[in-house]
C-alpha positions in Angstrom: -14.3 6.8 0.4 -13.4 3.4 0.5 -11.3 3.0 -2.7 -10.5 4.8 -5.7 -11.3 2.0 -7.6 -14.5 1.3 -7.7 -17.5 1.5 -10.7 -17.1 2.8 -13.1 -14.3 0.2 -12.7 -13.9 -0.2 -16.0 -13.7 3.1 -17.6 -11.4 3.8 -15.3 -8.9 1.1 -16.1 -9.7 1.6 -20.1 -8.2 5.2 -19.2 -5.5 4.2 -16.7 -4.0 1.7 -18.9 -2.4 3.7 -21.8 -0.7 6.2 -18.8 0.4 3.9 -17.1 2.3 2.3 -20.2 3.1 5.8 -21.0 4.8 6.4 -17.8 6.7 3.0 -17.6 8.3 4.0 -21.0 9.2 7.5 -19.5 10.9 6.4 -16.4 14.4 6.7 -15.5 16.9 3.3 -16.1 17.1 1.3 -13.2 20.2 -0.8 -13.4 19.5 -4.3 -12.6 23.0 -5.5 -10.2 21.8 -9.2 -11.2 19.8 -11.2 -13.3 16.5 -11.3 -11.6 15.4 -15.7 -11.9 12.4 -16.1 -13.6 11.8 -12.6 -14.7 9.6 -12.6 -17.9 11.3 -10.3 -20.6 8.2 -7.6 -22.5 8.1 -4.5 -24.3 10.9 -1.2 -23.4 12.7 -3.6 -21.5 16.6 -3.3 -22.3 19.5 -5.8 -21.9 22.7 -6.1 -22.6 23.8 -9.7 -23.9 28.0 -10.6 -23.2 28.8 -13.2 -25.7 32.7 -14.1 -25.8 34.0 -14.3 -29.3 30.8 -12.0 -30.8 32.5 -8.3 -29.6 29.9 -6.9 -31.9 26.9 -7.7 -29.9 28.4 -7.8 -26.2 27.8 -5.1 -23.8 25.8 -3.3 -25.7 22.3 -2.1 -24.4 19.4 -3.7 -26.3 15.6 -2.4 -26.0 13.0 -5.0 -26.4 10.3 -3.6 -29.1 6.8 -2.6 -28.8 6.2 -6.1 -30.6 8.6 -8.6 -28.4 11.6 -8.7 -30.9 15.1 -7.8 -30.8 17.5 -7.9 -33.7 21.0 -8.5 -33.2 24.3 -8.8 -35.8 24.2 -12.5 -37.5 21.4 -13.7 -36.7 18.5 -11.2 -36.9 15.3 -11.1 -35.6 14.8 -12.9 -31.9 11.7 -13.3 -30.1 12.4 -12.6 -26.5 8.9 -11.0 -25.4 7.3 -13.9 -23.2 10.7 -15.7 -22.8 12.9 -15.7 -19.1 16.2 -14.5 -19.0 17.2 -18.0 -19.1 14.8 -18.5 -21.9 16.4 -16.2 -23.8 20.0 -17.5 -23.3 19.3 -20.7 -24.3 17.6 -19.5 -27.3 20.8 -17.1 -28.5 23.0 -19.8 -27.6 21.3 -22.2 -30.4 21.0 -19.6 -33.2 24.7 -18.5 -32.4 26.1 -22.0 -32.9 25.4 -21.7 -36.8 28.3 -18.7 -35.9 30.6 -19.6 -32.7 31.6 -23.2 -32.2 30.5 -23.2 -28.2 28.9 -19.5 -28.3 28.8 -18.9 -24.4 26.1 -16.1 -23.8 24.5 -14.6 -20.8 22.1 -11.8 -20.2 21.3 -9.0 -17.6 18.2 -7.0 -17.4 18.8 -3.1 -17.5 15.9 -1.5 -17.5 12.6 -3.2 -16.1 10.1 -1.6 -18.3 7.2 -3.7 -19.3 5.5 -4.9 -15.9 4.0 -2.0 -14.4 1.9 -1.6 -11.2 0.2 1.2 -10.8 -0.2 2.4 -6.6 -2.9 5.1 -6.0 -4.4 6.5 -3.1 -3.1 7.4 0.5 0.3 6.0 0.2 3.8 8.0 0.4 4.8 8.1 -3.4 1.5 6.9 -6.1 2.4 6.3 -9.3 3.7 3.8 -11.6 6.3 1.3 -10.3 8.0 -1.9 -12.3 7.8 -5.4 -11.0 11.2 -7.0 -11.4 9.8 -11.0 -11.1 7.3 -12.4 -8.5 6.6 -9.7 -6.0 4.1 -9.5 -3.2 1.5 -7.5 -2.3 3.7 -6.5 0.3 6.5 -5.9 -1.5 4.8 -3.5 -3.6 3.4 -1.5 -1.4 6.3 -1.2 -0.2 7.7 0.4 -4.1 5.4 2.9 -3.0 6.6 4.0 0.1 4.0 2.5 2.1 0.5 3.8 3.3 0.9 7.5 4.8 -0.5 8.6 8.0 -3.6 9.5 6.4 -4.1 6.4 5.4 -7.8 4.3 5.7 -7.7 0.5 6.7 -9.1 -0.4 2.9 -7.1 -1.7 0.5 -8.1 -2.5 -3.2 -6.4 -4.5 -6.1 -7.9 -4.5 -9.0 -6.8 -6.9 -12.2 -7.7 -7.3 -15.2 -9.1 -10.7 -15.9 -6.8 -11.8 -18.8 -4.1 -11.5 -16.5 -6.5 -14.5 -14.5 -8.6 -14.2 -11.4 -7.2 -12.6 -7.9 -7.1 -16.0 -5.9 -8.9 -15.0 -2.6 -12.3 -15.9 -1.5 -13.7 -12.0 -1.3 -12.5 -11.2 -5.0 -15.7 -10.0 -6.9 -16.1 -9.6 -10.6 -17.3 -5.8 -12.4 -20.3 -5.4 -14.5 -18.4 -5.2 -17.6 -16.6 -9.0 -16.5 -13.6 -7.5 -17.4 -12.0 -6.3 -14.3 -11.7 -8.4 -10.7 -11.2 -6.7 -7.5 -11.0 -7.4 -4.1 -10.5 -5.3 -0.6 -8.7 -6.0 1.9 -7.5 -4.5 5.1 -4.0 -2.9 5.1 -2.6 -3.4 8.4 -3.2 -7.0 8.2 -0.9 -6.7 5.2 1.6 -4.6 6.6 1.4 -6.8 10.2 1.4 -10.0 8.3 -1.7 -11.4 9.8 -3.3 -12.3 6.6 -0.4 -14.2 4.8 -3.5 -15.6 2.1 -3.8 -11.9 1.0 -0.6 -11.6 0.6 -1.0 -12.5 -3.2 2.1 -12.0 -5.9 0.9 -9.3 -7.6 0.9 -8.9 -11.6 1.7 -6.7 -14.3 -1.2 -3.8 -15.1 -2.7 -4.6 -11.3 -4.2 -0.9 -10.3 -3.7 -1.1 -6.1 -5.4 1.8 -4.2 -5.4 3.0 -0.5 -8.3 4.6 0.9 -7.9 7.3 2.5 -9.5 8.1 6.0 -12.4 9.7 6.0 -12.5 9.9 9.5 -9.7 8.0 11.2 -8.7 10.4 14.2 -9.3 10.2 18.0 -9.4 13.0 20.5 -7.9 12.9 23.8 -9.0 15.6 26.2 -8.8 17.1 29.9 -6.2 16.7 31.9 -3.4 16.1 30.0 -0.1 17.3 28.8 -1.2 17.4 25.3 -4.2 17.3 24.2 -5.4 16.6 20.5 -6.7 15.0 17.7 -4.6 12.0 16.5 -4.2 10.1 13.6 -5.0 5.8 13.7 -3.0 5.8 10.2 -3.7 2.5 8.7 -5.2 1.0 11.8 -8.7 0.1 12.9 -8.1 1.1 16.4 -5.6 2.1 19.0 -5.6 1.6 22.8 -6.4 4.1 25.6 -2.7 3.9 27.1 -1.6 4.2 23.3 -3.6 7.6 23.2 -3.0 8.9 26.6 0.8 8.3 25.5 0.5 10.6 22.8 -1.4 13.3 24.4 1.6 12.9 26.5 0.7 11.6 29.8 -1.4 12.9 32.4 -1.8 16.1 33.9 -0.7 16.7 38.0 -4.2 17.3 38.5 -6.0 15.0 35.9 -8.7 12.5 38.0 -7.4 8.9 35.8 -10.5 7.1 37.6 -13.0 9.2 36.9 -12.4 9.2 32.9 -14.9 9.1 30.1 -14.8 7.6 26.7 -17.7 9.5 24.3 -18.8 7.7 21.3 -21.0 8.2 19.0 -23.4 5.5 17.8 -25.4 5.2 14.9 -29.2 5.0 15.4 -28.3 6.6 19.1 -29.9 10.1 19.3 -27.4 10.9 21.9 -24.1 10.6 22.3 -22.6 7.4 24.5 -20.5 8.2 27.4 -18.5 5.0 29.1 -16.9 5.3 32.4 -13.4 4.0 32.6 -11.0 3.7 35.6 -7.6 4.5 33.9 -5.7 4.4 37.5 -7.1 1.0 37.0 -5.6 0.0 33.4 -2.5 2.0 34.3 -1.5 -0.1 36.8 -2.5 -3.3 35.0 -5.5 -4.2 36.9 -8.0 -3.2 34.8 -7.8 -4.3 30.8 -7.4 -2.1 28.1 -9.4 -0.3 26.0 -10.0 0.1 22.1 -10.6 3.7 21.1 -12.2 3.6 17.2 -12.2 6.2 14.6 -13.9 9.6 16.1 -14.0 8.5 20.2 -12.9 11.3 22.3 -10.6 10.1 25.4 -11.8 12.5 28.6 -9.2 12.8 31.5 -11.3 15.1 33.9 -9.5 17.6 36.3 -9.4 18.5 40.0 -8.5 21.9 39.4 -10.2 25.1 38.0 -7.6 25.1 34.7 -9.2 25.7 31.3 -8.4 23.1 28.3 -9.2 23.4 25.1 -11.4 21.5 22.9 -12.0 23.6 20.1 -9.8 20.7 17.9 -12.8 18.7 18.7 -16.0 17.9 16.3 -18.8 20.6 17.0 -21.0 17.9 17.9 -18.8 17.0 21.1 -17.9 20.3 22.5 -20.8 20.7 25.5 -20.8 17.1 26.6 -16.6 16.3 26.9 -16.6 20.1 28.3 -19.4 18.7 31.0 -16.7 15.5 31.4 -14.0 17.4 32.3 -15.5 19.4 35.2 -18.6 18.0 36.5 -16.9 14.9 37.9 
């Protein structure tokens, strides 16, 4: 699977939508410790205006309504739906005058209610999170808690095209023309590699985390651990990397004799590549990328049974031959 958004992209938004407004509305207060710069004020977002000389309206908590509007003592109805925080001052400031000789006004966001992000997929907590100003791709992934360990390297964001068009080179357009979307590859994210895809995100942007279909490798043999383990979010991982988690090697484990077996599409058999990891150890030799489903072999010098029954059916008799017959 290489998102969860992906056609019928559009029915799947047209469903999303209305939870994920639903949810905003039902999450807890978050109070804001300052005035966030720049912040656009929208719908079920609450504020409380201080205005000295006007006790009536200060420190109160106001909720912005479904339409943009707030009413307030004096001076009624206020359009603040679309306006800054600073937007907004100014504006009270003027219609207070007709009230307060030099009205002096300021206001802090309570609740951030009206810009959410929904985060799906293989990261630590999906759901619905609130954008609090300009915030990265980054940023919000991090909201979410970041990818989990069983995490793919595809990432999707998905916007609707009134909010405008996702401004990288790979972003492709739905059937319907409502929707863009664009994938990209999430350790480059979380590594900063690809500063570009590092877009500020926007309200009602859907981001999804595949997750691995297959994203383990095996390490085998000789060994003080042997297993299957996880890449998480990345593409690859190095032999020292995976001989480190299998926990070293074994006293009678044969380094220079080991065996990397691959698969390869359009192979009818599987690959087997010698490697000298004496060599590598020692830094004479380079290392080595392991990909998704490559089983590390340390063979043995000794009679000692390991197991392989973690492994992929399909691997069993040849990494068995790899351990011995060497």
């Amino acid at each position: 699977m290489r998102s969860i958004v992906q056609a019928p992209v559009a029915l799947f938004i047209t469903m999303l939508t209305p939870a994920v407004l639903y949810a905003a509305a039902q999450q807890p207060a978050v109070t804001a410790m300052q005035t966030v710069s720049g912040y656009i004020l929208g719908p079920n977002d609450e504020i409380v205006i201080r205005a000295i000389d006007a006790p009536e309206i200060s420190d109160k908590p106001v909720l912005i309504g479904t339409n943009g509007n707030i009413t307030l003592p004096m001076i009624g109805r206020v359009k603040a739906g679309g306006l800054t925080v600073e937007q907004l001052e100014a504006e009270l400031t003027t219609r207070f005058k007709e009230f307060i000789q030099e009205p002096q006004i300021s206001v802090t966001v309570t609740e951030f209610r009206s810009q959410p992000v929904s985060v799906f997929g293989a990261v630590t907590k999906p759901g619905v999170v609130q954008l609090r100003g300009g915030q990265t791709l980054y940023e919000v992934l991090s909201m979410a808690g970041g990818p989990r360990d069983t995490a793919g390297s595809i990432l999707t964001v998905t916007r609707p095209r009134q909010s405008g068009e996702i401004p990288l080179p790979g972003a492709k357009v739905d059937p319907t023309g409502q929707f863009s979307s664009v994938e990209l590859n999430v350790q480059e994210i979380l590594e900063g590699k690809n500063l570009a895809a590092n877009i500020e995100i926007k309200p009602n942007d859907v981001i999804s985390v595949s997750e691995a279909s297959s994203n383990m490798v095996y390490v085998v043999g000789d060994v003080q651990h042997g297993g299957a383990f996880t890449l998480g979010g990345q593409r690859s991982v190095s032999v020292l990397r995976a001989l480190a988690l299998a926990g070293g090697l074994g006293r009678t484990a044969k380094p220079d004799k080991a065996r990397i077996v691959r698969q390869v599409t359009g192979e009818p058999k599987l690959r087997e590549i010698a490697i000298n990891v004496q060599r590598i150890l020692s830094g004479k030799a380079e290392d080595i990328a392991l990909g998704p489903d490559d089983v590390l072999v340390i063979p043995t010098s000794s009679r000692k049974t390991f197991t392989t029954t973690f492994l992929p059916a399909l691997f069993s008799g040849v990494v068995s031959a790899a351990i011995y017959h060497y």
